[in-house]
C-alpha positions as CSV (number, residue, x, y, z in Angstrom):
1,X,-30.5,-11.7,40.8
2,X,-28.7,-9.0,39.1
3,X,-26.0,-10.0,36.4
4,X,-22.3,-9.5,38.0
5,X,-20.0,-9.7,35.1
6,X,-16.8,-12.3,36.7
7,X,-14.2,-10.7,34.8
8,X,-13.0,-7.0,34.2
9,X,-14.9,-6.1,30.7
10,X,-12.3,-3.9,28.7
11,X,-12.8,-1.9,25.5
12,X,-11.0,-4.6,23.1
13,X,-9.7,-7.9,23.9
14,X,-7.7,-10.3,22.2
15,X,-10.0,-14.1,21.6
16,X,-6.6,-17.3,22.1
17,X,-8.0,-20.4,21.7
18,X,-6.3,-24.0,21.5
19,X,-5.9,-23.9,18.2
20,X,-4.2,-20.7,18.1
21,X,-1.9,-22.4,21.3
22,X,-1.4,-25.6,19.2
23,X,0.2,-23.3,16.4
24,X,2.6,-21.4,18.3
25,X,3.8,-24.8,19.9
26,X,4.2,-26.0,16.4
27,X,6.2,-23.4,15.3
28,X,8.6,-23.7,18.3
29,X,8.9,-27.3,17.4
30,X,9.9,-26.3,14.1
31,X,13.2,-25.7,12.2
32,X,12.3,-21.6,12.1
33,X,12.1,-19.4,15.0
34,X,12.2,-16.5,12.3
35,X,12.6,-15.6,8.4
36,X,11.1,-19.2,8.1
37,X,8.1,-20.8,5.6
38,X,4.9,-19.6,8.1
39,X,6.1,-15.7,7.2
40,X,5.6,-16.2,3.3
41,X,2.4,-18.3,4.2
42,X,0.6,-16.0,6.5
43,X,1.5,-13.4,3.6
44,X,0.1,-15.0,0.6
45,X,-3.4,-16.2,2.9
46,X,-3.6,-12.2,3.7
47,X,-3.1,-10.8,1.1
48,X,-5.9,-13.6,-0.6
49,X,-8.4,-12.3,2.3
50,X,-8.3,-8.7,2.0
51,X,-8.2,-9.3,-2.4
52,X,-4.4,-7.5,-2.8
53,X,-1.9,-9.2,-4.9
54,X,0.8,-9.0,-2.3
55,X,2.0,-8.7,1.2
56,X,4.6,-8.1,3.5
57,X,4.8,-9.1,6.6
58,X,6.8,-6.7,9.5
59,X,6.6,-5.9,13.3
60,X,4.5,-3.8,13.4
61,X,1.6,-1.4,12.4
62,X,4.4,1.5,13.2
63,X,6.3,-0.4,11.1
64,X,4.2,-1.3,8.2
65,X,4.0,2.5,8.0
66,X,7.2,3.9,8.1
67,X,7.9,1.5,5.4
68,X,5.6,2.8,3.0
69,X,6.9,6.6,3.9
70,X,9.8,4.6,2.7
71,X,9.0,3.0,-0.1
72,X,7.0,6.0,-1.3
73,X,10.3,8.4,-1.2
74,X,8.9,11.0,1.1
75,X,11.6,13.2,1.1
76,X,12.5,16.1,3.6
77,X,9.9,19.3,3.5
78,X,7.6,17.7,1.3
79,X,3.8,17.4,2.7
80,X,1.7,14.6,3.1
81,X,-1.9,15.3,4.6
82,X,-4.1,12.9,7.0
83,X,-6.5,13.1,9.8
84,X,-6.3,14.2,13.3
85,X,-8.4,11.7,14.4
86,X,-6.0,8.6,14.5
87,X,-3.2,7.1,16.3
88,X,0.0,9.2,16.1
89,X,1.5,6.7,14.1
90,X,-0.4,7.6,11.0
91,X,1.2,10.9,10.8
92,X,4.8,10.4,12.4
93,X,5.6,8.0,10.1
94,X,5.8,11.0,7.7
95,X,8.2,12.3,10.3
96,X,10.4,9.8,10.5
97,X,11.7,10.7,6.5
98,X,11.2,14.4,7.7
99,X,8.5,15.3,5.7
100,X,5.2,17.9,7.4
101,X,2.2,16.5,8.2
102,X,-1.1,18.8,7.2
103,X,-4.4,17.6,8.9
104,X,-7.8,17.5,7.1
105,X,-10.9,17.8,9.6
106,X,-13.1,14.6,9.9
107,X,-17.2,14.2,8.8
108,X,-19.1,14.4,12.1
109,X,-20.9,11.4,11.2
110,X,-18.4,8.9,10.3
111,X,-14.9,10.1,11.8
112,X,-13.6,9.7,8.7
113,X,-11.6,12.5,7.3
114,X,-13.8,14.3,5.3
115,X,-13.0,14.5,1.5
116,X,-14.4,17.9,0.8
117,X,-12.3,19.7,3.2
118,X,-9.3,17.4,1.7
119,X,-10.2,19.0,-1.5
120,X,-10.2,22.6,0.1
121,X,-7.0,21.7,1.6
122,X,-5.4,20.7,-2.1
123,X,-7.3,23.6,-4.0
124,X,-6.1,26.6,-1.3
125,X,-2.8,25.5,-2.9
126,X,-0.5,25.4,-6.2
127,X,-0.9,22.2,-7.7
128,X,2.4,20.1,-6.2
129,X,2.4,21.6,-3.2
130,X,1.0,18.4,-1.3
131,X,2.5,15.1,-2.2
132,X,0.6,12.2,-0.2
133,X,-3.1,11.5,1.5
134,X,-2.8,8.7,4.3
135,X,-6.4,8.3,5.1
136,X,-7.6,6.0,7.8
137,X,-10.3,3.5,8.4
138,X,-11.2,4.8,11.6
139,X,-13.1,2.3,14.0
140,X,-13.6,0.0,11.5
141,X,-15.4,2.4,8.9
142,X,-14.0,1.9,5.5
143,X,-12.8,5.9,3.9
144,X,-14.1,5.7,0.5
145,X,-10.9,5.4,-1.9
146,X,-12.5,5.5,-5.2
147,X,-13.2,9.3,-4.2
148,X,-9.7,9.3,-2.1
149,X,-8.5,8.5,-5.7
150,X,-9.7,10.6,-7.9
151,X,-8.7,13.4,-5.7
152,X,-5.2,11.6,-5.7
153,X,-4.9,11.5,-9.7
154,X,-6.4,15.2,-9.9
155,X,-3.8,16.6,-7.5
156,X,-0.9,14.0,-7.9
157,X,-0.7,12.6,-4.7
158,X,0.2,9.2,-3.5
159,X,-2.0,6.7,-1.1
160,X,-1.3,5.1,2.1
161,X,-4.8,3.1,3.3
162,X,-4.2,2.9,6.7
163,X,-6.3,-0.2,7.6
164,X,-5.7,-1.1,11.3
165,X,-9.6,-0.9,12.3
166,X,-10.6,-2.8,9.3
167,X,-9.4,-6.0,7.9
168,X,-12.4,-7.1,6.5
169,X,-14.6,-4.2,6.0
170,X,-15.6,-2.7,2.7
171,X,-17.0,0.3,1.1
172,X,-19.1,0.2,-1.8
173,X,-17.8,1.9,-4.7
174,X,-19.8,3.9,-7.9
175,X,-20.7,1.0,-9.3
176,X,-22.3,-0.5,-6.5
177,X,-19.4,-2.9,-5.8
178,X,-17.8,-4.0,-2.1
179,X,-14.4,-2.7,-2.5
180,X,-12.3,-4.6,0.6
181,X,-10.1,-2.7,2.8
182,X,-6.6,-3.1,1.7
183,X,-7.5,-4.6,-1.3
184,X,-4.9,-2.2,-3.6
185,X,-7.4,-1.0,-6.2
186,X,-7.2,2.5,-5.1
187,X,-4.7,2.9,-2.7
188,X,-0.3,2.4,-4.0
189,X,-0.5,0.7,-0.3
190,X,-2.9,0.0,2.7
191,X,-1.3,-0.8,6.2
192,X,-2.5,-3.2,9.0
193,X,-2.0,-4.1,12.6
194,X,-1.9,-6.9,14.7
195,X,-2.1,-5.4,18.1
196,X,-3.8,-8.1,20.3
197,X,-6.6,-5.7,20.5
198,X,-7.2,-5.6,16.6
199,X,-9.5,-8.4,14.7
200,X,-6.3,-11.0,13.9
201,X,-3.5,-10.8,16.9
202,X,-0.2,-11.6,16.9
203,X,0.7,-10.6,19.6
204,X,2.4,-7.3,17.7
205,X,3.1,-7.6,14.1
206,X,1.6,-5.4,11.3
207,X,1.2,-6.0,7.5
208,X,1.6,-4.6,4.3
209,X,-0.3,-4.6,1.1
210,X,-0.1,-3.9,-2.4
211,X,-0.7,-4.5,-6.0
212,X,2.4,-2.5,-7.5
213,X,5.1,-5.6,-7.9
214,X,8.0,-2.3,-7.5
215,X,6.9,-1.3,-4.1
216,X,6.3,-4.7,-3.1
217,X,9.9,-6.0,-4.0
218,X,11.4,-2.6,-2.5
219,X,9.1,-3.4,0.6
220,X,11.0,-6.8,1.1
221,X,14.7,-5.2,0.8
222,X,13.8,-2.3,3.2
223,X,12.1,-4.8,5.8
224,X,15.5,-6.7,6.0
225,X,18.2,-3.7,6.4
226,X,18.0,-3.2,3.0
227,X,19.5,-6.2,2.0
228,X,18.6,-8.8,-0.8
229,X,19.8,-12.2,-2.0
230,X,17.8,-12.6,-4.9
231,X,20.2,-13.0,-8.2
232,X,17.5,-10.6,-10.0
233,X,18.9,-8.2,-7.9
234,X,22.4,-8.1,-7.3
235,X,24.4,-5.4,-8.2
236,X,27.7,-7.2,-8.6
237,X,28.0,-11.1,-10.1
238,X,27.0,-13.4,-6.6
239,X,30.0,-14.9,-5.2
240,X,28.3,-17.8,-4.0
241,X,25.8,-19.4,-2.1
242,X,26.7,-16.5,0.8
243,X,26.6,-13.8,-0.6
244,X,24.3,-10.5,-0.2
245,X,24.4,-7.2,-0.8
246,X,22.9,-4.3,1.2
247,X,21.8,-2.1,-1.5
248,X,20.3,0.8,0.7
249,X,19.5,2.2,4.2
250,X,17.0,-0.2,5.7
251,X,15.3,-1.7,9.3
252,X,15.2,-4.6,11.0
253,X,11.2,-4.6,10.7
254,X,10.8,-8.4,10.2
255,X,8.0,-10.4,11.6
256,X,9.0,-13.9,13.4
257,X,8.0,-17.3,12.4
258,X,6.1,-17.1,15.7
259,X,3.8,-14.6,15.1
260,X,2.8,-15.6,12.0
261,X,2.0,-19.2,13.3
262,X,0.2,-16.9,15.8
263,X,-1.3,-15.0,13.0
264,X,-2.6,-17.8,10.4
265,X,-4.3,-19.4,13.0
266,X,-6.1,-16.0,13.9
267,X,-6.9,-15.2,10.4
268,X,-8.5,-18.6,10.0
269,X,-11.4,-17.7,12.1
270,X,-11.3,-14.2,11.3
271,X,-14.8,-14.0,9.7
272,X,-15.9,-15.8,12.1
273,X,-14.6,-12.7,14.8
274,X,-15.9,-10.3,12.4
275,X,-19.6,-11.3,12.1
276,X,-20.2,-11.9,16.2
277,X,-18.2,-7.9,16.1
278,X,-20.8,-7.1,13.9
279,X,-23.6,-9.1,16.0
280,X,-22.6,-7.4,18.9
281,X,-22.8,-4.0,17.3
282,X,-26.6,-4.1,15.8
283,X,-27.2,-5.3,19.4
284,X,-25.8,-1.9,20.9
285,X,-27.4,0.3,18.4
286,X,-30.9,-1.6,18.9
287,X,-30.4,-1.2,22.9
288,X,-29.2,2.7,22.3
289,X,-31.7,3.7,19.6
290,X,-33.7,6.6,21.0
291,X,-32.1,6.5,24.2
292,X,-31.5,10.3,25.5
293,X,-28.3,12.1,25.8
294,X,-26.6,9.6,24.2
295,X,-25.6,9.0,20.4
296,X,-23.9,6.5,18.2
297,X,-20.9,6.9,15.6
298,X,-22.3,5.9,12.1
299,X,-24.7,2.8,12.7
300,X,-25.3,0.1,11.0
301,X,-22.9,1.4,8.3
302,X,-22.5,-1.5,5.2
303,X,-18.9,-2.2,5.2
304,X,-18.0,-1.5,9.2
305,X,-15.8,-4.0,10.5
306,X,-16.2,-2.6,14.0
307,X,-12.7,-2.3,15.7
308,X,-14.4,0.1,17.9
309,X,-18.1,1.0,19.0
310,X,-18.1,4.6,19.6
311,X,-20.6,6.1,21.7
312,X,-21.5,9.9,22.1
313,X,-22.1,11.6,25.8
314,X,-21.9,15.1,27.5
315,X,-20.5,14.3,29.8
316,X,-17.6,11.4,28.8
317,X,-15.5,12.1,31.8
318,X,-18.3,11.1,34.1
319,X,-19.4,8.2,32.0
320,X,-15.7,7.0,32.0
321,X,-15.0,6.9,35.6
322,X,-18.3,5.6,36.5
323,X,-18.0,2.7,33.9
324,X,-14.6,2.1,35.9
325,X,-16.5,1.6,38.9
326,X,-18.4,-1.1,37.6
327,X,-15.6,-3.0,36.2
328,X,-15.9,-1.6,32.4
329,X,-12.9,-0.2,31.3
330,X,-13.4,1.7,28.4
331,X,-11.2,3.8,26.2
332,X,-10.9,7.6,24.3
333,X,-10.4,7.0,20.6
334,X,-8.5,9.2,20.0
335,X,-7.0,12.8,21.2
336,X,-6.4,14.4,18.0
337,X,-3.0,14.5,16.6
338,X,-2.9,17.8,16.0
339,X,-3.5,18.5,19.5
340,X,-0.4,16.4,20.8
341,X,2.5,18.7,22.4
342,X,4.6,17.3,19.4
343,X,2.5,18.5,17.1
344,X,1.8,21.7,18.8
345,X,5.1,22.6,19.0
346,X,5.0,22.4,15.5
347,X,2.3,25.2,15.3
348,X,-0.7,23.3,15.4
349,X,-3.1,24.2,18.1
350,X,-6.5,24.4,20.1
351,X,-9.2,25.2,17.6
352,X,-7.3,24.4,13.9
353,X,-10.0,21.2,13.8
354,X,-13.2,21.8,15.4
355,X,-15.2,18.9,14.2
356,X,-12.7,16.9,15.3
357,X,-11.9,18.6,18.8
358,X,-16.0,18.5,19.4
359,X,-15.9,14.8,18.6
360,X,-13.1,14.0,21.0
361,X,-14.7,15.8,23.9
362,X,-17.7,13.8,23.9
363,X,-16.7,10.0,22.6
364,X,-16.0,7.1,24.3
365,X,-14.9,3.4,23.0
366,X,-17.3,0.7,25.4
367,X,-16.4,-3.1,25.4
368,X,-16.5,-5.0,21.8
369,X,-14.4,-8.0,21.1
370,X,-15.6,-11.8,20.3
371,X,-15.8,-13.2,23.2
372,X,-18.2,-10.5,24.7
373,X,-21.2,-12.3,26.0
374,X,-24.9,-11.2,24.9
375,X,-25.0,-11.3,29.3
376,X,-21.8,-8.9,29.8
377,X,-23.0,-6.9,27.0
378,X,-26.2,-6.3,28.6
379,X,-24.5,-5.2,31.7
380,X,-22.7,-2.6,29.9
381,X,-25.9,-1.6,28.4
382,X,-27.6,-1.3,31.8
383,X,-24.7,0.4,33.2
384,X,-24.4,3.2,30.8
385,X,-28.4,3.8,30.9
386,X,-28.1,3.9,34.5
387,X,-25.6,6.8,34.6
388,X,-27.9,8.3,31.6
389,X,-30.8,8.3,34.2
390,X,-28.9,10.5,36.9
């Protein structure tokens, strides 16, 4: 008898277990609800896994971004460049302080913003002109930062790693070392989420991380209104045990005692999540290799931490809604940015990025997460060479 998956299979799903249940319970039976202990711990166990020196803990991705737009002093007019193949959030957060967001098109083969035509970008302009790169590790693909960095130091520019896709992944570096994703070696700061969909959930929460001890302590006052305690600090002589002082303009960006419970329990097993992501991936590209009208982004890439598993069609409409019929629900990663009526009424438009325009016309995100079984993964498989056949 045919396999009939019993549950809806979506593109990304988050993995609860008891363990992760027996945390949360703990923490509501604890003295903190918020801006207790498991926020520094769930810091100082990330920032060990992904290699950084330090962490900060906030809300959200979102968050974790505007923050380092922030912390970074991006000031009003000047201009920061990124890809258009990301969530908004990767740009707008240069929005938020005012500054413009210039786009770089992406490498066909990766979806990674490609580095040459950064360079073009920097070179068709007097040195200064552009102040930031924000690259992203898009679907779990790790950008190369020892070349984002060189570029950086040659031009002057700052770097936000934006690392939602990839906690755990790595790129190998000139000296044929695994260089970690957020790992502060190459990048002033790297970014990531905890969107239930991502590899650690906390149900929403983001993270921050950093080797510079400046941006980190800065990070810290701007999560928290832009207040401090800390006597190292203080402007004026402390008053007593009370006493605070809000030293600048900042946001209420902090991350509960609750998620992080959530979080450290998550991050636990979160090799554990990565390597069955990873299983499941070499599964799909040995079920997809040679398989007409159909190709894969960037397999069997060292380094992938595989957020996503992104598949190539002609026609991705028609794939879509017949997936839908059979109970897979998968996804669009993503419309470019550029292409957004925000950002069109800012003068970009329909053609600017090509690469990445022909990459969004044709890709579509199919069902990876943990608990995927090697049976519902096979039904996808069947599915999708099923519509192929048509």
């Amino acid at each position: 008898m045919p396999f009939t998956p019993t549950r809806p299979l979506p593109y990304g799903r988050q993995f609860i277990n008891e363990a992760d249940v027996a945390a949360v319970v703990a923490s509501l039976h604890g003295d903190y609800l918020t801006q207790g202990p498991a926020v520094a711990e769930f810091e100082q166990q990330f920032a060990r896994y992904v290699g950084a020196t330090y962490a900060v803990a906030v809300s959200n991705g979102t968050a974790a971004l505007h923050l380092c737009a922030l912390a970074l002093d991006v000031q009003p007019g000047q201009r920061v460049i990124t890809t258009p193949l990301t969530f908004a959030a990767s740009a707008n957060c240069v929005r938020y302080c005012g500054g413009e967001v210039h786009f770089a098109d992406i490498d066909p083969a990766t979806g990674l913003v490609d580095l040459a035509k950064v360079r073009a970008l920097l070179e068709a302009h007097p040195k200064g002109y552009f102040t930031g790169l924000i690259p992203v590790d898009f679907a779990g693909l790790a950008v190369n930062l020892e070349q984002a960095r060189q570029l950086a130091d040659e031009f002057g520019l700052w770097i936000i790693e934006d690392s939602c896709h990839s906690p755990g992944g790595f790129f190998v570096d000139s000296k044929g070392q695994e260089q970690r994703c957020g790992n502060g070696r190459f990048a002033e700061l790297a970014i990531f989420s905890f969107h239930p969909v991502k590899h650690i959930a906390c149900g929403e929460g983001g993270m921050i991380t950093t080797n510079d001890e400046r941006l980190y302590r800065h990070l810290l006052r701007l999560r928290t209104h832009g207040i401090t305690r800390d006597p190292a600090d203080l402007v004026r002589d402390s008053d007593g045990g009370w006493y605070m002082e809000m030293q600048e303009l900042g946001y209420n960006y902090r991350l509960p005692d609750l998620n992080c419970a959530l979080g450290l329990s998550q991050l636990a097993r979160a090799e554990e999540g990565l390597a069955r992501r990873r299983q499941l991936a070499a599964q799909y590209d040995a079920a997809f290799a040679g398989l007409d009208g159909l190709t894969v982004l960037a397999p069997g890439r060292p380094g992938h931490a595989y957020h996503l598993y992104v598949v190539q069609v002609g026609d991705r409409k028609g794939l879509y809604d017949f997936l839908k019929t059979r109970q897979i629900f998968a996804q669009v990663h993503y419309i470019p940015v550029h292409r957004m009526p925000y950002y069109e009424g800012l003068g970009w438009c329909e053609g600017d990025f090509p690469v990445a325009e022909t990459y969004y016309a044709h890709c579509l995100s199919i069902p990876l997460f943990p608990t995927l079984t090697d049976e519902e993964q096979g039904y996808v498989v069947a599915c999708i060479r099923e519509f192929l056949a048509k």
